[in-house]
C-alpha positions in Angstrom: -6.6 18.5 17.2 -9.3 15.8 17.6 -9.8 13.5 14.4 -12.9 14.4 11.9 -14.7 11.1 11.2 -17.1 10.7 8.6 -20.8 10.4 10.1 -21.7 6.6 9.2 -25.3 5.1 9.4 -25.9 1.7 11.0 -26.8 0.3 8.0 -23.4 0.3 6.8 -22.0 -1.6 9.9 -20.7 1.6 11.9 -23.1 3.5 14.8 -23.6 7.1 13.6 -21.4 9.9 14.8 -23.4 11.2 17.7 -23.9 8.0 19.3 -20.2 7.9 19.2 -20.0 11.5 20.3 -22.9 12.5 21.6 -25.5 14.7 19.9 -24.5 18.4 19.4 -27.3 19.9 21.3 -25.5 17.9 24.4 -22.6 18.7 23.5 -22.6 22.3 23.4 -25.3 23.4 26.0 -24.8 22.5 29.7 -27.8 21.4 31.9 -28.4 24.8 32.9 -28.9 26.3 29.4 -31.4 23.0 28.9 -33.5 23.8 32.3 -33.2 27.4 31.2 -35.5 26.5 27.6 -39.5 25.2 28.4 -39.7 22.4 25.7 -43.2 23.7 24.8 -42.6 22.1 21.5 -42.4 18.6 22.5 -45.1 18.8 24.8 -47.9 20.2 22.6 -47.2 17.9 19.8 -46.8 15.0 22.4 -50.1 16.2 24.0 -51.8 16.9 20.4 -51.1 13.0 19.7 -51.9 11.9 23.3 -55.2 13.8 23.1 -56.1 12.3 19.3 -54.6 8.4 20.1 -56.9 8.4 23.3 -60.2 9.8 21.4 -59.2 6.7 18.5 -58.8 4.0 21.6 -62.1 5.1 23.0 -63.9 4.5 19.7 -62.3 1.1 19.7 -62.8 0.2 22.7 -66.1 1.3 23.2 -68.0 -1.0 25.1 -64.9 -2.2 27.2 -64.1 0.8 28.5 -65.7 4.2 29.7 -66.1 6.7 27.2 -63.9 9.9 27.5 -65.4 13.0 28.6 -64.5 16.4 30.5 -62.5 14.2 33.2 -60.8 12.0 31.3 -59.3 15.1 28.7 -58.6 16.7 32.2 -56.6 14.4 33.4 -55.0 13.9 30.1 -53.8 17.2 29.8 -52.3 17.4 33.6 -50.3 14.7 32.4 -49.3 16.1 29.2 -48.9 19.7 30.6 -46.7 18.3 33.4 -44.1 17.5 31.0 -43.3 21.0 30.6 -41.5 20.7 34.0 -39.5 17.6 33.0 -36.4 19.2 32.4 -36.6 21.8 35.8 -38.6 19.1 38.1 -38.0 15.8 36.8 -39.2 14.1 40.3 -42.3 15.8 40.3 -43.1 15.3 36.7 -42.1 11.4 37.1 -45.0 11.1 40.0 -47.3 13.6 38.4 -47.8 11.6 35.5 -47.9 8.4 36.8 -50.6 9.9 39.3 -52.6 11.5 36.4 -52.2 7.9 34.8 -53.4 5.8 37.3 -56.3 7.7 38.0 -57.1 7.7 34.2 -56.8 4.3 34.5 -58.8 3.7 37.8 -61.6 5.6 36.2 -62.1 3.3 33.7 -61.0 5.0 30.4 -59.7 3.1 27.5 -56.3 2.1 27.2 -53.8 4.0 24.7 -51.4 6.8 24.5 -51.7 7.7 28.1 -48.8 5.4 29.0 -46.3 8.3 27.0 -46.7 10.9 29.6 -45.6 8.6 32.1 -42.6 7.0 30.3 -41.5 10.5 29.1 -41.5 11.9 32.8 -39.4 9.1 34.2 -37.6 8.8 31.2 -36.2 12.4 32.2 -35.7 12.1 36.1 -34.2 8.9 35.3 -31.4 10.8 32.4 -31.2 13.7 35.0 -30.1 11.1 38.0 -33.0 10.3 39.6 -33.4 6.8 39.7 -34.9 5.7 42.1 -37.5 8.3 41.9 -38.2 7.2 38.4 -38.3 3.9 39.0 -41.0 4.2 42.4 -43.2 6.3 40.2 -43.8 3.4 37.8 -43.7 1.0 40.3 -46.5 3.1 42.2 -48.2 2.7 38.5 -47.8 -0.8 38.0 -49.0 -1.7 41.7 -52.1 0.8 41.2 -52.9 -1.0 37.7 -52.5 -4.0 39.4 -55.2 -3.6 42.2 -57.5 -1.4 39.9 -57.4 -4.5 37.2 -58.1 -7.5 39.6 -59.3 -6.3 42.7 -60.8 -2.6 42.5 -62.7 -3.0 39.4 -65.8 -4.3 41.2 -66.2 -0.7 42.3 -64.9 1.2 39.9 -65.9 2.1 36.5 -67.1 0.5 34.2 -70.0 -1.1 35.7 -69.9 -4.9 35.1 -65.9 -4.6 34.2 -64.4 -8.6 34.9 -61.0 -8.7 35.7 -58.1 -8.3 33.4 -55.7 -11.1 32.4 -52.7 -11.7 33.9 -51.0 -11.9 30.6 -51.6 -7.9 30.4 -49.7 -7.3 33.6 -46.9 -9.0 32.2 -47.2 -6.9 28.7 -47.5 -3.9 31.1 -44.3 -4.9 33.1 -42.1 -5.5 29.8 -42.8 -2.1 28.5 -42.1 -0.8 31.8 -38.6 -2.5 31.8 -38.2 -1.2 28.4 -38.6 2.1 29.2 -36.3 1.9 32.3 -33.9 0.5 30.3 -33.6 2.3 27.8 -33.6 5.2 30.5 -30.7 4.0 32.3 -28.9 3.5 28.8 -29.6 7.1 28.0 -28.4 8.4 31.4 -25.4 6.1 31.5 -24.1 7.8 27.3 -24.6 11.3 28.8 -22.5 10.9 31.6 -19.8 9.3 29.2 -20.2 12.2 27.0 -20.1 14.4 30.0 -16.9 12.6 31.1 -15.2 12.8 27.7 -16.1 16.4 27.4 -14.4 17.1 30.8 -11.0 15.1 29.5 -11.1 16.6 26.1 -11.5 19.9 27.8 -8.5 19.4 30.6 -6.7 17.7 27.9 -6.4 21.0 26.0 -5.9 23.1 28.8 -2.7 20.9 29.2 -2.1 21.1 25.6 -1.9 24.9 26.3 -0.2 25.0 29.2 2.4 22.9 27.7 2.9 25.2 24.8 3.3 28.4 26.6 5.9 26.7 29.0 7.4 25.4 24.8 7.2 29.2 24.1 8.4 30.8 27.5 11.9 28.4 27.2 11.7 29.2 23.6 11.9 32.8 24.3 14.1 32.7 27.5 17.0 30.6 25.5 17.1 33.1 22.6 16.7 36.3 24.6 19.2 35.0 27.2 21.9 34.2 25.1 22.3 37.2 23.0 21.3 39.3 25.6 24.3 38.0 27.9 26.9 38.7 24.4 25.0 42.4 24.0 26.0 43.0 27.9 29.3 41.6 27.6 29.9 43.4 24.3 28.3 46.7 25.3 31.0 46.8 28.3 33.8 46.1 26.2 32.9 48.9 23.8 32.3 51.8 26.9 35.4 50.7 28.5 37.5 50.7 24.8 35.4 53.9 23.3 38.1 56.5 24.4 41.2 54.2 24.6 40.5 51.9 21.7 37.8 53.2 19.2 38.6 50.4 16.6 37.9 47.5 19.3 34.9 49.9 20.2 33.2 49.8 17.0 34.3 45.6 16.8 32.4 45.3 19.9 29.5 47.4 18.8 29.4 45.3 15.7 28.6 42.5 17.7 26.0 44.0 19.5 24.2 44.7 16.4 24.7 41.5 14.8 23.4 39.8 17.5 20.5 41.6 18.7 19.6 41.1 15.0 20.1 37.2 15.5 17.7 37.7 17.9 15.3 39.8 16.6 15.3 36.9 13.9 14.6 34.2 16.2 11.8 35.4 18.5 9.9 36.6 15.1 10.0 33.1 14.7 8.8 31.5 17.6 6.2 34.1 17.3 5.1 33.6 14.1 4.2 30.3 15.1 2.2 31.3 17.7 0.0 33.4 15.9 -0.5 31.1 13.5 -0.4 27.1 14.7 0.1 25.0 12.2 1.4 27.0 9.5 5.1 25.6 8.4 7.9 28.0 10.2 9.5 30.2 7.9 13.3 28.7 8.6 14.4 25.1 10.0 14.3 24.8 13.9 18.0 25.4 15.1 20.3 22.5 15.6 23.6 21.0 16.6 24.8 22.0 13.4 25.1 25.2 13.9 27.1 24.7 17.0 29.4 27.0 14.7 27.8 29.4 15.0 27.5 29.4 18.8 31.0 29.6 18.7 31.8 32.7 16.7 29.0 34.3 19.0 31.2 33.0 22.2 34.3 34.3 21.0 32.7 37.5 20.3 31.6 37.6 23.9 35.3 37.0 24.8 34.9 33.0 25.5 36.9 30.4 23.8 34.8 27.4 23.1 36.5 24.3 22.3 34.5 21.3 20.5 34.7 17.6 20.6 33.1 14.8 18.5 30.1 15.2 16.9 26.1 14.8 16.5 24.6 11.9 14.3 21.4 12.5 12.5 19.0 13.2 15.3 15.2 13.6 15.2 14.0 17.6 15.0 12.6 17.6 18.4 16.4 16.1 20.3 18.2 18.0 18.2 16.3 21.8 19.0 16.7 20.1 22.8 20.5 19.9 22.4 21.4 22.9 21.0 19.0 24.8 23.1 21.0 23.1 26.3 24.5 23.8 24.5 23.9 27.6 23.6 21.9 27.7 27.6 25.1 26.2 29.1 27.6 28.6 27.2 25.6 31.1 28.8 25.8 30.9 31.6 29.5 30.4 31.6 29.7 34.0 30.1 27.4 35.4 32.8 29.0 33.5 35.6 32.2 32.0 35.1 35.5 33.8 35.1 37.1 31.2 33.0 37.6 32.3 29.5 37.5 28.3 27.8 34.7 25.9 27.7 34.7 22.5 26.3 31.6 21.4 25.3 32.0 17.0 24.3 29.2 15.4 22.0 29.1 12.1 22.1 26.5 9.2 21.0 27.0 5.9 22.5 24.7 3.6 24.0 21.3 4.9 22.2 22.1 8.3 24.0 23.3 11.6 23.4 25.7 12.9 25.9 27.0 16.9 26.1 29.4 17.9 28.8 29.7 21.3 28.5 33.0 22.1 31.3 34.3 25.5 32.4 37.3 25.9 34.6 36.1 28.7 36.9 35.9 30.5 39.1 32.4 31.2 39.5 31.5 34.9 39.5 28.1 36.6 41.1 25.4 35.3 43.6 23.6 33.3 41.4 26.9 31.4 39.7 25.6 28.0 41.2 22.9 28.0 38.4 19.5 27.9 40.0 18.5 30.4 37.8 15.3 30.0 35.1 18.3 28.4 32.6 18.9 25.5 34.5 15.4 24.8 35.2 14.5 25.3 31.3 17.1 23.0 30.6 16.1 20.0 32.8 12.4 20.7 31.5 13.7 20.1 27.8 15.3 17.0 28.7 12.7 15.4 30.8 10.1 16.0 27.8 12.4 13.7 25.8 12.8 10.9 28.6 16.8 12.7 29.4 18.4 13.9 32.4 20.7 17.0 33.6 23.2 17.2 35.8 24.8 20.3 36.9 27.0 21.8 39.7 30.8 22.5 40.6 33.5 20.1 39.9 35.6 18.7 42.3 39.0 20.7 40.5 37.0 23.5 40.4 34.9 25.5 37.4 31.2 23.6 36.3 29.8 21.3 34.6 26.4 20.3 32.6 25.8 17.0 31.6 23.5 16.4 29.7 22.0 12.9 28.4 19.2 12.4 25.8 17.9 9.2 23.9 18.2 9.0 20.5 14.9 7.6 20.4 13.2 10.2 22.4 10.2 9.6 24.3 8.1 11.4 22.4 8.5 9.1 19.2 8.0 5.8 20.5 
């Protein structure tokens, strides 16, 4: 689960959360459900203030510049009502504007607010990834200021105009580098927030992924093991229930304890995966209850010999090794004729070893254990940085060795 931080202001020597994050509105709608909405909103209150700033320039200016009339509001609200597009045709707002600008401009009409439509318009092609677009329409601005200020002016309005100073241009150009800037700033957050959406989102898929492969060996390992007794068991008791009732009902015995074992175990894996998080109701099974693993074999007719035993392991290595134990002893009931197993543990070397042997002979089509076992079992050992090895010894019967670190990979 992603860590909750604590919204901080910049005051405080921290940038606030959704600088870090990204706001929420651009976090939770895509640009679809943005071009869908018309930001009516932000244009009328941007064109209430464009249309009010201008009328206060004119009276300041007046003299300097012409007065507004029917033209100028016109062109001022083409600009402003352009904006409404922004979001669905950035590039045509971006040279819109500026066009609606520079003939405001040209015409001789005080300076002021008009300057927002345009740095609003390229502001948004530029955040929607067009640059260059952006960037030519206040160029084209600039350049048109430029001749209309020092060159055009003789013949445009207002009569007796003298040419600007240059020092404007240069105030003109730093707000036009400001708002490209911080444009490009913009554009380059929301594709990192874009980017880190995308990893947080494939991150979890893996997350998921990952724990329904956890659950499907889970589920295999229990449901495989005391299935493979229940079989054994249940063929023992039909083929003792007339000649032997007393071994019969032993058998049956079994059956029932088992499938209860079971029953007991796949509630639990289960339980936790209706409710992550919550503490499991019993411990996670371990090597020692290799015990118990036994008693099961013998039930199921195999002898199981031990040898050595387990230090303290960490909870993840030691589900691992007794998952790859109780897999191993198995498949020697379901595919082995031999009636003895030895299964060594042994820890030397930062490493857990488990040789699990059977002397043979292997039994059915699928004895050479390519099976869904196998694979579960080399899966659980590669998440903790171990390796399996498994096949026929050279004397005859099978082996699986396993080897895990003590310090699994997982920890470090």
């Amino acid at each position: 689960m992603e860590e909750q931080r604590t919204p901080r202001s910049p005051a405080w020597g921290g940038p606030p959360q959704w600088w870090r994050h990204g706001p929420p509105a651009w976090g939770r709608r895509d640009d679809e459900e943005r071009r869908a909405r018309w930001p009516w909103r932000s244009t009328l209150l941007l064109t209430v203030f464009v249309i009010g700033g201008s009328h206060f320039a004119s009276q300041a200016q007046e003299g300097e510049r012409a007065s507004l009339d029917l033209f100028a509001r016109a062109l001022l609200l083409v600009g402003c009502g352009l904006l409404l597009w922004r979001q669905r045709q950035p590039v045509l707002v971006a040279f819109g504007t500026a066009a609606a600008a520079m003939l405001y401009l040209g015409a001789g009409y005080p300076y002021g607010p008009v300057f927002l439509t345009v740095a609003l318009g390229c502001f948004s092609a530029i955040v929607a990834g067009h640059r260059r677009a952006a960037w030519a329409a206040v160029g084209m601005l600039w350049a048109g200021h430029v001749l209309v200020a020092h060159w055009l002016y003789r013949w445009l309005p207002p009569s007796g105009d003298t040419p600007a100073d240059w020092g404007q241009e240069v105030v003109v150009a730093t707000w036009i580098v400001a708002i490209v800037a911080l444009s490009e700033l913009v554009r380059v957050r929301r594709e990192q927030w874009a980017r880190d959406r995308a990893e947080r989102a494939q991150a979890a898929r893996r997350r998921a992924d990952e724990e329904r492969l956890r659950m499907a060996r889970e589920l295999h390992d229990v449901l495989a093991h005391s299935i493979s007794v229940i079989n054994v068991q249940a063929g023992v008791g039909l083929a003792l229930l007339d000649s032997d009732p007393e071994q019969a009902r032993t058998a049956l015995t079994t059956i029932k304890a088992a499938s209860k074992e079971a029953l007991g175990e796949v509630r639990q894996v289960l339980d936790t995966l209706r409710a992550p998080g919550d503490a499991p109701r019993a411990p996670a099974p371990g090597l020692d209850r290799l015990p118990e693993l036994v008693e099961q074999a013998e039930r199921a007719g195999l002898t199981v010999e031990i040898q050595g035993a387990a230090p303290k392991l960490s909870p993840g290595t030691d589900l691992a090794a007794f998952r790859i134990v109780q897999e191993a002893l198995t498949n020697v009931v379901r595919h082995s004729g031999s009636r003895h197993a030895r299964v060594l543990v042994d820890s030397t070397e930062g490493a857990l070893r488990l040789r699990i042997d059977d002397d043979g002979p292997a039994t059915g089509a699928d004895a050479g254990g390519s099976g869904n076992g196998l694979a579960g079992m080399r899966e659980r050992a590669a998440a903790l940085g171990g390796t399996i090895e498994a096949g026929p010894r050279d004397d005859g019967g099978f082996r699986v060795l396993a080897v895990l670190p003590l310090k699994a990979k997982e920890e470090r």
